[in-house]
C-alpha positions in Angstrom: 0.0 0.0 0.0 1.3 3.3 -0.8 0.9 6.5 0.9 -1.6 7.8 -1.6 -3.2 4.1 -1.3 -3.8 5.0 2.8 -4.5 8.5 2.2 -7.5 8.0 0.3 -8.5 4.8 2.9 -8.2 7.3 5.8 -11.1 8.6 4.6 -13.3 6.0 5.0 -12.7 5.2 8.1 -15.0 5.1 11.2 -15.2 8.7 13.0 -15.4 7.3 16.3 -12.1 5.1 15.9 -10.2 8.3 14.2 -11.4 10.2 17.5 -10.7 7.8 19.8 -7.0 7.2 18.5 -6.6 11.3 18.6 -7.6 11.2 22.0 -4.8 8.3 22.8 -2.2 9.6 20.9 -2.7 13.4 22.4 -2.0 12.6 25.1 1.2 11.6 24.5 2.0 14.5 22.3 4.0 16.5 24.4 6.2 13.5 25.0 6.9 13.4 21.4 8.0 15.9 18.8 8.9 15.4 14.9 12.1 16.3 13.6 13.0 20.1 13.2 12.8 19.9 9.2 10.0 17.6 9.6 6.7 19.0 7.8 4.8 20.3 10.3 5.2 24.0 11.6 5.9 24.6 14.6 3.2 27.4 15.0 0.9 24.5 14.2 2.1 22.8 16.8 1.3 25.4 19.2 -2.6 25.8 17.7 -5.4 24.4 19.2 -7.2 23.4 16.1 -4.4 21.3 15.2 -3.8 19.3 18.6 -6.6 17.0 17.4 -5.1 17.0 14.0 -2.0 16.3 14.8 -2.6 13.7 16.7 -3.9 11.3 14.0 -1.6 12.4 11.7 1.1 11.2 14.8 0.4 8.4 15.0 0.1 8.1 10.7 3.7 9.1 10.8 4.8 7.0 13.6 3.7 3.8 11.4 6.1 6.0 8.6 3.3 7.4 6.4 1.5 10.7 6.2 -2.0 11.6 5.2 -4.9 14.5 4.9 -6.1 16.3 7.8 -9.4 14.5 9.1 -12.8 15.9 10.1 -16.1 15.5 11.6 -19.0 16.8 10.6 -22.2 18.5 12.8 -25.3 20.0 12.4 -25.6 21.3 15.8 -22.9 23.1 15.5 -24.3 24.9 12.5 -27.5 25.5 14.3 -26.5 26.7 17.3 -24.1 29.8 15.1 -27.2 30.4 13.8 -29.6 31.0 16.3 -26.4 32.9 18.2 -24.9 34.9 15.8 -27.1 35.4 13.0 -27.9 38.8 14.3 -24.1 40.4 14.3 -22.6 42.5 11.9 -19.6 41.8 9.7 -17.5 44.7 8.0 -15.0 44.0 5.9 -11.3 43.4 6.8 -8.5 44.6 4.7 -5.7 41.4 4.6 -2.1 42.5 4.3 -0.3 45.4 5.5 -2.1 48.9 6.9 -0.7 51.5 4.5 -2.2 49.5 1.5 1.2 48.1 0.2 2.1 45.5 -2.1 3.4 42.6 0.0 7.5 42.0 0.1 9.0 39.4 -1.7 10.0 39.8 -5.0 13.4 40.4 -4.8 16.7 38.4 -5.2 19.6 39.3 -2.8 23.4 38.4 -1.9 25.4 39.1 0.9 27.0 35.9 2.1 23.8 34.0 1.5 22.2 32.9 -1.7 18.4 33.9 -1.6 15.5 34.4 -4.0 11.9 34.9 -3.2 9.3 35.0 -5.8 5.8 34.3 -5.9 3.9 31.3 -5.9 2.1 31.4 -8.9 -0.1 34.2 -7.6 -1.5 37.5 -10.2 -0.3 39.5 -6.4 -0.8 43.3 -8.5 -4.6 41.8 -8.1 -4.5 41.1 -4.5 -2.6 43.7 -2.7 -2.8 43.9 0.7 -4.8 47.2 0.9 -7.8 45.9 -1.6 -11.3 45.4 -0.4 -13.0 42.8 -2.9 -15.7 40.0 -3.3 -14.3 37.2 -0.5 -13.0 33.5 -2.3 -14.8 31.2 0.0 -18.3 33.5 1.2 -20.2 32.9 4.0 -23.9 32.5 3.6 -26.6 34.8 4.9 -26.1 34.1 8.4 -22.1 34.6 8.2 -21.8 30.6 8.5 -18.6 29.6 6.7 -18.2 25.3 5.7 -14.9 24.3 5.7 -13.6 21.4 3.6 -12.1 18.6 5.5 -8.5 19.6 4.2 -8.4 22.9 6.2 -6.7 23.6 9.2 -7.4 26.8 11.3 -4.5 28.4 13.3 -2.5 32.3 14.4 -1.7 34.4 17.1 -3.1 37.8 16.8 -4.5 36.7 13.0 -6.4 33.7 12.4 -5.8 31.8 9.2 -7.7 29.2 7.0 -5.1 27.1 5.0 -6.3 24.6 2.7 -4.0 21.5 2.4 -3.1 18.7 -0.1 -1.4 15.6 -0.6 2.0 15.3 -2.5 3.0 12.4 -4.2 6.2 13.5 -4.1 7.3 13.8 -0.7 4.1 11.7 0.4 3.5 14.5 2.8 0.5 17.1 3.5 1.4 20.3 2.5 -0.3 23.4 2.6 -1.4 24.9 -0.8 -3.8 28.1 -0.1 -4.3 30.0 2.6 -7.0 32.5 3.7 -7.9 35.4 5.8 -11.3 37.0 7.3 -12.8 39.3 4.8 -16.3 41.1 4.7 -18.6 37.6 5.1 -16.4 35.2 3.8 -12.6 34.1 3.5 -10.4 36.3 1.3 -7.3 34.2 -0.5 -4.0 35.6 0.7 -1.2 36.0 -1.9 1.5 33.2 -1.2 5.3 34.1 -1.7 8.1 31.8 -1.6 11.6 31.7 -0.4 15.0 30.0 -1.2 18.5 30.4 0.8 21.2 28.1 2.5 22.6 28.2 5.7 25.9 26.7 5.9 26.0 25.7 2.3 22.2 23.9 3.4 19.5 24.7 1.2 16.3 25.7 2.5 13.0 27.2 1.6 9.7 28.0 2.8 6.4 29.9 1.8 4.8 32.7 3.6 2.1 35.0 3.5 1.1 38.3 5.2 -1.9 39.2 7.4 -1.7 42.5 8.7 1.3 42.3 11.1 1.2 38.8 11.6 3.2 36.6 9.0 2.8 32.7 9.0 5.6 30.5 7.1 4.7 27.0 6.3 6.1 23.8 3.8 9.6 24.2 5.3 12.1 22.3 3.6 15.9 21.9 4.7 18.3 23.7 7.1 15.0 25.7 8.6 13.5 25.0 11.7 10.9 27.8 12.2 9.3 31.3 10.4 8.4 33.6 14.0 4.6 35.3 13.2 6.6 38.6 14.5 6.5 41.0 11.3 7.8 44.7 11.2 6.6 45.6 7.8 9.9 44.1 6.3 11.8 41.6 7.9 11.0 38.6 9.4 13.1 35.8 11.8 14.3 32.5 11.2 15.8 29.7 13.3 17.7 27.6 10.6 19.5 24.4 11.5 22.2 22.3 9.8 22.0 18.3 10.9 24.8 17.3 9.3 28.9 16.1 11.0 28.7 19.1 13.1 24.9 20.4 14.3 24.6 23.8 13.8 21.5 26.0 15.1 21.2 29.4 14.9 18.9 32.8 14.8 18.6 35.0 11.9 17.1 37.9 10.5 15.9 37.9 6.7 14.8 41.3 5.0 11.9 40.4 2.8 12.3 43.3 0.6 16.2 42.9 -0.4 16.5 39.2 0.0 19.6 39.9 2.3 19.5 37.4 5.5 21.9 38.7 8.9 23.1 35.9 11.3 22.4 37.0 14.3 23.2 34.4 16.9 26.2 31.7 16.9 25.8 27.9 15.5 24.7 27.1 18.8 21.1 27.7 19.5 19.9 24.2 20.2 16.5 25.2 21.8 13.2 25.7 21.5 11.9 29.5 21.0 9.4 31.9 22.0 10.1 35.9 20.8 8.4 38.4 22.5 5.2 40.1 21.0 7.0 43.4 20.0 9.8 41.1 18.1 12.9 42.3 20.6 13.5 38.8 22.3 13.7 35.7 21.6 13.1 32.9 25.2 15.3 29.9 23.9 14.7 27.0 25.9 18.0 24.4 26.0 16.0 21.8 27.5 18.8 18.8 27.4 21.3 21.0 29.6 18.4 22.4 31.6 18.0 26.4 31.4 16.2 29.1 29.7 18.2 31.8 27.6 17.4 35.8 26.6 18.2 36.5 23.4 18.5 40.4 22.5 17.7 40.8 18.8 19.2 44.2 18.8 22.3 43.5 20.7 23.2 40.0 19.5 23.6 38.9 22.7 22.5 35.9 25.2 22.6 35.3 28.8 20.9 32.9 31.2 17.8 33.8 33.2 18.0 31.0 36.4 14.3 32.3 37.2 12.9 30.3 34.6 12.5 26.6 35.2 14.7 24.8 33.7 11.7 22.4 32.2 9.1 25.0 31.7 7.0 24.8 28.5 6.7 27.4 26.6 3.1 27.6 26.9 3.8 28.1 30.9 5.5 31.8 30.2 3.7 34.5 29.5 4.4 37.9 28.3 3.3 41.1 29.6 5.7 42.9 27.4 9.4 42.9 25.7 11.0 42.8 29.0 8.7 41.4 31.3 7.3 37.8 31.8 5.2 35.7 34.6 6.2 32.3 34.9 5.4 29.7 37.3 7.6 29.8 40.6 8.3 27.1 43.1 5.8 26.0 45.0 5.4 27.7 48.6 5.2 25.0 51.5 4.2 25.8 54.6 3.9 23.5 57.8 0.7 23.5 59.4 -1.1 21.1 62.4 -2.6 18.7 59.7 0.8 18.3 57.7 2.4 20.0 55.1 0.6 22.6 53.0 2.1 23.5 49.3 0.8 27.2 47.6 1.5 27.2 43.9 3.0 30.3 42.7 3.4 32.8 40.2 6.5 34.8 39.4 6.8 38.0 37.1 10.8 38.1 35.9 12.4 41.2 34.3 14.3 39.5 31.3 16.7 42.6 31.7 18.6 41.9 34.9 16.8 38.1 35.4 15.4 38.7 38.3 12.1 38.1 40.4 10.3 41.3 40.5 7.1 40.1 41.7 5.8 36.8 43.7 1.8 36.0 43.6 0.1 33.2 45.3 -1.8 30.5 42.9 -1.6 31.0 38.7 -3.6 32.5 36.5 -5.9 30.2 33.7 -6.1 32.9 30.9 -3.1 34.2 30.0 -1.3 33.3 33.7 -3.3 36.2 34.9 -7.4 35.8 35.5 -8.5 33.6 37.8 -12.2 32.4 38.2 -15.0 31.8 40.8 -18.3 30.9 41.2 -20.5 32.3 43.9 -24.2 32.0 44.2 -25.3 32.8 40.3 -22.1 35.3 40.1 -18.8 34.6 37.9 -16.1 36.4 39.7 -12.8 37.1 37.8 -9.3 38.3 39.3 -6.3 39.1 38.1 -3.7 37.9 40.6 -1.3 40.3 38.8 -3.3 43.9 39.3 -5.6 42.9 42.1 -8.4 43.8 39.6 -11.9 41.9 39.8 -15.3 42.2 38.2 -18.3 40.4 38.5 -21.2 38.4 35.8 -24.7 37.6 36.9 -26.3 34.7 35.9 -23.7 32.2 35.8 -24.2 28.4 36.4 -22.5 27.0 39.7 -19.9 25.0 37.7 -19.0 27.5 35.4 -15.4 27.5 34.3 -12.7 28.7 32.1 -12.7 27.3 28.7 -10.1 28.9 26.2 -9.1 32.3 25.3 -7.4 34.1 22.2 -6.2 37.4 22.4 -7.6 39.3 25.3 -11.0 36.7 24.7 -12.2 34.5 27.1 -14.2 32.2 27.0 -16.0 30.9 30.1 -19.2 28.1 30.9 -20.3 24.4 31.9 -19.5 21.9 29.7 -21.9 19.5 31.8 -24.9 21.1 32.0 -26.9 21.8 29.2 -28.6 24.8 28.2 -25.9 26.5 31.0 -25.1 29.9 29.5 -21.7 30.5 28.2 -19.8 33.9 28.5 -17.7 35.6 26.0 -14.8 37.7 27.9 -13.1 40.9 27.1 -10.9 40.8 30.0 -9.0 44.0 29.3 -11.7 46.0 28.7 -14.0 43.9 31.1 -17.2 44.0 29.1 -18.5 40.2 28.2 -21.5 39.0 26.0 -24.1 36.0 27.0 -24.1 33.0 25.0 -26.5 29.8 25.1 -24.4 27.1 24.1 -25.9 23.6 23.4 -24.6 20.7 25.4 -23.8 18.4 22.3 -21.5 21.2 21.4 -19.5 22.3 24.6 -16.5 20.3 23.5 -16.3 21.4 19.6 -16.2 25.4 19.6 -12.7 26.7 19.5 -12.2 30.4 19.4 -9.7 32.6 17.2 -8.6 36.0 16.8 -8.9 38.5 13.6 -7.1 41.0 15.7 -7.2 43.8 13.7 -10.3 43.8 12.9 -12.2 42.9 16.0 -13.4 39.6 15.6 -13.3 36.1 16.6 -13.5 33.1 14.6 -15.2 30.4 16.4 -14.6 26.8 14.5 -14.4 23.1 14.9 -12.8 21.2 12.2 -15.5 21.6 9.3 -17.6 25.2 9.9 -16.5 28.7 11.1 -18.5 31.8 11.9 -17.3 35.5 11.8 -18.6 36.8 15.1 -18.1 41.0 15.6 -16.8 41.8 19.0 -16.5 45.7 18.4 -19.1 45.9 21.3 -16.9 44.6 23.8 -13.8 46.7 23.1 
């Protein structure tokens, strides 16, 4: 059987085994991690459409084969965004960059490197990033979107849709179009491609643009990871050489000349998180046990001991360039029916390294908010500020479900007909939501940052949802 040959059998299979098979293998996800220059992203990795996704596709790849992303489909779903949504407006959303610019990458450049980037096959005079026009994929009257079961849903501060397909070639699921939110429907964004080597290692990747947000996918060779962090023009790489002598390392590739700056030694053998304003990179060297800085400016890295050592990268947050919270060792105290532990919550200056602040507990949405339930109330603190407001009319087990962005998402996934509560926690304003129970466990949530609105999705249908009213 060849990998086209299971591919296409994948599809027939059972939806109850496929789920129950993601479930297993989830769980052991974190335990397990593909190659750097395997084919998937690491942003995909870190989505949380794709956990389920990746999952299957796991354990596909740990039998040595690779197939299409698998879906469900479901009706309630589709209902319930009806009867929830119908009534919200949709504007629409201009995809690329603010000033109405053609996106980089048409340019060939030197400088120690051979590079070229070029378009993928893409009319992109047609689809500038400043033009409003008739979405690719619409929504229908109700702002209901279907998605095929070959798309994946995934970003930071701006959601994508890519639509994937199967190479023969490589026998591998690659990513062909991708899509941003536009008016009532999904705009195609124009792809761009780009070649270079990195220690006489070829490498490439595509990219495309979405405001300030720029998400690289299909890499192949010495290239490890495309960081979303975009300043208009240039873009960051962690590119990897596995051959007699491993090299890792971070660099910096202007988009517009083609001309890519080493900025780091051959030596970055970590996992890496850069700060939202692009001035840091966190590089975790896990197999010696610490956490580095590393100044983007300055070229230079030093060791912050206030990180634990085996800390996830999901278990740091930032609260800006220079500032983090992090989870701290746990506070034990001695008391007359044994021994008490208090989990903790440092914030750490990445400047000097040190502890600024210690808070008792952690934070579920973003390391900050915590949640309560008293009487019919939903109380919500931040164990950073000391701030707290209240919602009426919350069910007695309501809890936190998800967030994107500064969205929370909050409800009972038991109890059916409980209410469900969208969250603006930086502007604390919130809307009510009746969620049915069939569907607690399928809605993800997803930001269109700069345009204020959510995507909520499972694996097959998406709806625009306006949140302008809660900013």
């Amino acid at each position: 059987m060849t990998g086209k040959d299971l591919y296409e059998a994948i599809h027939q299979c059972d939806d109850e085994c496929i789920e129950k098979t993601a479930e297993r293998i989830e769980k052991n996800l974190e335990k397990r991690d593909l190659s750097p220059n395997g084919w998937i992203p690491r942003l995909w990795r870190h989505s949380a459409a794709f956990r389920t996704a990746a999952a299957v596709l796991l354990c596909i790849v740990i039998l040595g084969m690779s197939i299409s992303v698998l879906a469900t489909t479901s009706d309630a779903f589709r209902e319930w965004l009806f009867d929830m949504f119908s009534g919200h407006e949709v504007t629409e959303l201009n995809i690329g960059g603010a000033d109405g610019t053609k996106e980089p990458g048409d340019t060939d450049g030197t400088d120690g490197y051979r590079t070229n980037a070029t378009d993928s096959g893409q009319d992109s005079s047609k689809k500038s990033s400043g033009e409003t026009s008739q979405p690719d994929i619409p929504a229908d009257e109700n702002h209901r979107i279907s998605l095929k079961d070959n798309m994946l849903v995934f970003g930071d501060k701006e959601t994508v849709v890519a639509e994937t397909y199967y190479d023969d070639k490589t026998e591998n699921v690659r990513i062909g179009r991708i899509y941003g939110v536009q008016g009532n429907g999904l705009k195609e964004l124009p792809v761009h491609s780009f070649q270079g080597e990195y220690d006489g290692v070829p490498f490439s990747f595509e990219y495309a643009i979405c405001h300030q947000e720029i998400h690289g996918f299909n890499l192949e060779g010495a290239i490890n990871e495309v960081f979303s962090y975009f300043d208009g023009k240039s873009v960051y790489l962690q590119l990897s050489d596995d051959g007699e002598d491993y090299k890792e390392c971070i660099a910096k590739l202007n988009l517009e000349t083609g001309e890519m700056e080493k900025l780091s030694g051959d030596n970055v053998y970590a996992d890496c998180t850069m700060s939202p304003g692009g001035k840091v990179i966190l590089c975790n060297y896990r197999a010696d046990g610490y956490w580095t800085v590393f100044d983007l400016k300055e070229k230079t890295e030093k060791k912050i001991e206030a990180i634990n050592a085996y800390a996830r990268g999901d278990e740091i947050e930032f609260l800006d360039d220079t500032t983090i919270l992090t989870f701290g060792e746990d506070l034990v105290e001695k008391t007359d029916d044994g021994i008490r532990t208090q989990a903790q919550t440092c914030k750490v200056d990445l400047r000097t390294g040190q502890v600024l602040e210690t808070y008792p507990g952690y934070g579920e949405a973003d390391m900050e908010w915590n949640s309560s339930v008293k009487k019919n109330t939903l109380e919500l603190t931040n164990i950073v500020t000391g701030e707290t407001f209240s919602i009426e009319g919350a069910d007695k087990e309501t809890d936190f479900l998800g967030n994107a962005g500064d969205y929370a998402m909050y409800g009972d996934k038991e109890e059916n007909n409980s209410p469900y509560f969208l969250v603006n926690l930086a502007k604390k304003t919130f809307m009510k939501i009746d969620v049915p129970q069939e569907m607690h466990f399928d809605v993800e949530m997803y930001l269109a940052g700069a345009e204020k609105k959510l995507l909520l999705a499972n694996e097959t249908e998406a709806y625009i949802v306006d949140v302008s009213e809660l900013e």
